[in-house]
Residue, then its C-alpha position, 0 to 999 in steps of 0.5 A: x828791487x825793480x829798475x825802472x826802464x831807460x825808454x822815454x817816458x813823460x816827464x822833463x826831457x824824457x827822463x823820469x825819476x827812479x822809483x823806489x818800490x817797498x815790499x810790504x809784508x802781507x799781514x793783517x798788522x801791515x794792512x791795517x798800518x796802510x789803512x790807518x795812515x790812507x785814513x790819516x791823508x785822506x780822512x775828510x774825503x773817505x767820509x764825504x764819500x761814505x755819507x754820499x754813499x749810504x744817502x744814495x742806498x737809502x734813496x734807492x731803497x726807499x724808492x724800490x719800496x714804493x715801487x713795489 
């Protein structure tokens, strides 16, 4: 585990409050585990997002098509 250094940094009165960091395994099952619980948090945002997402290339395609 990484100790967090003794600089200076922001927070109240320069001291800053250790960071415990967590080795994650590499697999598939753990991915999908972060995924699910990202999804979990911030699951109204990712959807707004894709809908914009998909509202903008469907706007894009259509009007390359009639450009060309």
């Amino acid at each position: 585990m990484r100790e967090p250094s003794l600089l200076p940094v922001f927070g109240k009165l320069g001291v800053k409050a250790p960071v415990a960091t967590v080795v994650a395994p590499a697999s598939s099952a753990g991915v999908a585990l972060r995924l699910r619980e990202f999804l979990a948090a911030h699951g109204g945002m990712v959807l707004k997002l894709s809908v914009i997402a998909w509202t903008v290339l469907i706007l894009a395609a259509v009007f390359f098509m009639i450009q060309g």
